[in-house]
N, C-alpha and C positions, 0 to 999 in steps of 0.2 A: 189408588194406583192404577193409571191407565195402561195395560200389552197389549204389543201390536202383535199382529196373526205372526208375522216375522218374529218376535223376542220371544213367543208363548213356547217356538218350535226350539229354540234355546235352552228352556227346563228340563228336555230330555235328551238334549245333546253336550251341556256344561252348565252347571247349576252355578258356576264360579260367574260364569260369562252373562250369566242371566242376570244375576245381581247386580253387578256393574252399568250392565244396557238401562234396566228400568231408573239407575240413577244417572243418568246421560249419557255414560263413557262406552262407546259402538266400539263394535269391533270395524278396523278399516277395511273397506269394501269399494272395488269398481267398477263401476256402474258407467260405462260411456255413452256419451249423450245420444250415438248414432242409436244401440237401443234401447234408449227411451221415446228417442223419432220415429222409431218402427213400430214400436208396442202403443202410440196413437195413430199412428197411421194403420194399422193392425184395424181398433178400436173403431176408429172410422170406417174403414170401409165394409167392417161387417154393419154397421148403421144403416149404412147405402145400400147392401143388398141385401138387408131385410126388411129396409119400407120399399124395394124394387120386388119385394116375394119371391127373390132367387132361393134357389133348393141348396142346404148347407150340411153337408153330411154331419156336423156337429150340432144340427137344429132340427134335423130332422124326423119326422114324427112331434113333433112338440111347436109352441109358441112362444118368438123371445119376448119375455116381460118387458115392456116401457113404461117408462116413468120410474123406476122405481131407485129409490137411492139407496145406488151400489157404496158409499160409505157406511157399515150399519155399526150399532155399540152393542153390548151386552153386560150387564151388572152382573157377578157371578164372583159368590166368594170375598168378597172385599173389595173387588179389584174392576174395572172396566174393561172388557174384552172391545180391540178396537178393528175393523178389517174392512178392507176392500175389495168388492168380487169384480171380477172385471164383466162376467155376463150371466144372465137367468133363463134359463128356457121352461116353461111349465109343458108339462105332459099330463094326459088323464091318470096316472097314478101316482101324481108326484111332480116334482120339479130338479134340477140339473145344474148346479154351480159350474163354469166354465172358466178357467184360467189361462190367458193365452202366454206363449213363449215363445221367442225368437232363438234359434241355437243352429248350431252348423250340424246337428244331427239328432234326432229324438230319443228319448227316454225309453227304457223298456219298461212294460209296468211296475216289475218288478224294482228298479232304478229310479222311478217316478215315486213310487209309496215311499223307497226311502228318504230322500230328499225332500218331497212337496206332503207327504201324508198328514201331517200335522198342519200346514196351513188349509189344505182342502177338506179335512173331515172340521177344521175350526170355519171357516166356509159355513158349510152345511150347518153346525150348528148356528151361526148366528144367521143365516136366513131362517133358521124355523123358528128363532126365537124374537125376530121381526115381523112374522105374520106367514110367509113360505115354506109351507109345510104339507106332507114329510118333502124333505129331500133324499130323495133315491137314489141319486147317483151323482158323479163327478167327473169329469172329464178335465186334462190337461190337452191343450191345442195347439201344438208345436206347429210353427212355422221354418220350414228349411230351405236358406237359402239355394237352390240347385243348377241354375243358370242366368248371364246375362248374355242380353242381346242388343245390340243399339244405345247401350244404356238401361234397358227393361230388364228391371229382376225377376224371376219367377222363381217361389216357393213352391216345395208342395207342403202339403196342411198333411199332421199326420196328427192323428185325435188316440189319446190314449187315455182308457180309463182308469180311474182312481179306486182306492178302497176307502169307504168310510170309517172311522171307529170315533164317534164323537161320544162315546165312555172315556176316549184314551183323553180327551180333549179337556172333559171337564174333573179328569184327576188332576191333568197338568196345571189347570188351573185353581185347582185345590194348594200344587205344589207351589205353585208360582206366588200365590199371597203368603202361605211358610217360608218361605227363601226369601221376600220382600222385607218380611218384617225380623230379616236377622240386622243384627246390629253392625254384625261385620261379614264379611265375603266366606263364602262355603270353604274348606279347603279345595283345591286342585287335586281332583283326582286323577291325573295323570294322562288320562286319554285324548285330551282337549291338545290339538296342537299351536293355538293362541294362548294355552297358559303357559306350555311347554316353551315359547318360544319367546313370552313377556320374562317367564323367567329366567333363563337362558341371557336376555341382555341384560337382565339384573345382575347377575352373577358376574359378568362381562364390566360391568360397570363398577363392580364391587372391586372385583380385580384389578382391574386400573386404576383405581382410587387409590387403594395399595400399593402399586407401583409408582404411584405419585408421591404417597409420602415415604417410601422410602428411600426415592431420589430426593 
């Protein structure tokens, strides 16, 4: 069973939703193409100014790793942990996962651990379990749109650190192989507003069915 760094962060947010993902069925998400053009254009041009040796306040003190393939796997539990970092920095006591993000305003840390915590601490683990080890720290690297001019966008870069807890990472994926190998779907435990709302048009649908044969 292969989870992505995105489905693993599902086991502890709906175990119903998890089940379904790892058998194809996503929850719907959009994704516009403008930022996917940003986040390699992002990609790129931190390329550019670090074989240029410009000073990167998210690389600073440290050295970005090249070469190295940001797709990594992890065996763990039954199951293939699968993820993609977007950047490495190595430092003398450690090294640095970097996730970059384009958003009309930045995360607080607090806001950041809840949302991205589980991909950034599963990050960290699979680079140390790649050869990148320890990993110290984490950083998210918000880009926000702030001005145009002539047509020139300018962001400013707002670097926010992460909490690691890759204990929480590799319970999750303890959970995630028990919730894979159930036969049928967890119940809905209520909190998930995609079960709430799958079930919702079921009901909606049940009801109309009903008004149908009674006309």
């Amino acid at each position: 069973m292969k989870i992505s760094v995105t489905d693993l962060a599902l086991v502890s947010e709906c175990k119903r939703c998890f089940w379904y993902a790892v058998r194809g069925v996503k929850r719907p998400q959009i994704f516009p193409s403008i930022l996917k053009s940003l986040d390699e254009l992002i990609k790129l041009d931190v390329t550019r100014r670090t074989r240029n040796r410009e000073r990167l306040s998210f690389t600073q003190g440290g050295v970005v790793v090249t070469g190295v393939n940001k797709r990594m796997m992890l065996a763990h539990s039954g199951g293939t942990l699968v993820g993609v970092i977007d950047e490495l920095v190595k430092f003398r006591d450690g090294y640095k996962v970097i996730d970059y993000k384009v958003s009309a305003n930045a995360y607080t840390r607090e806001k950041a651990d809840h949302y991205y915590g589980v991909q950034m601490s599963a990050y960290a683990l699979l680079c140390e379990e790649n050869g990148y080890e320890p990993v110290t720290r984490a950083d998210l690297v918000f880009y926000v749109p702030v001005e145009m001019v002539s047509g020139v966008v300018t962001f400013e870069i707002v670097v926010v650190p992460m909490t690691i807890t890759i204990h929480r990472v590799e319970t999750l994926l303890q959970n995630a192989r028990e919730i894979g190998m159930m036969s049928t779907p967890p119940e809905d435990g209520g909190d998930c507003k995609w079960c709430r709302y799958v079930k919702s048009r079921s009901r909606e649908g049940i009801e109309n069915k009903e008004e149908v044969t009674d006309g």
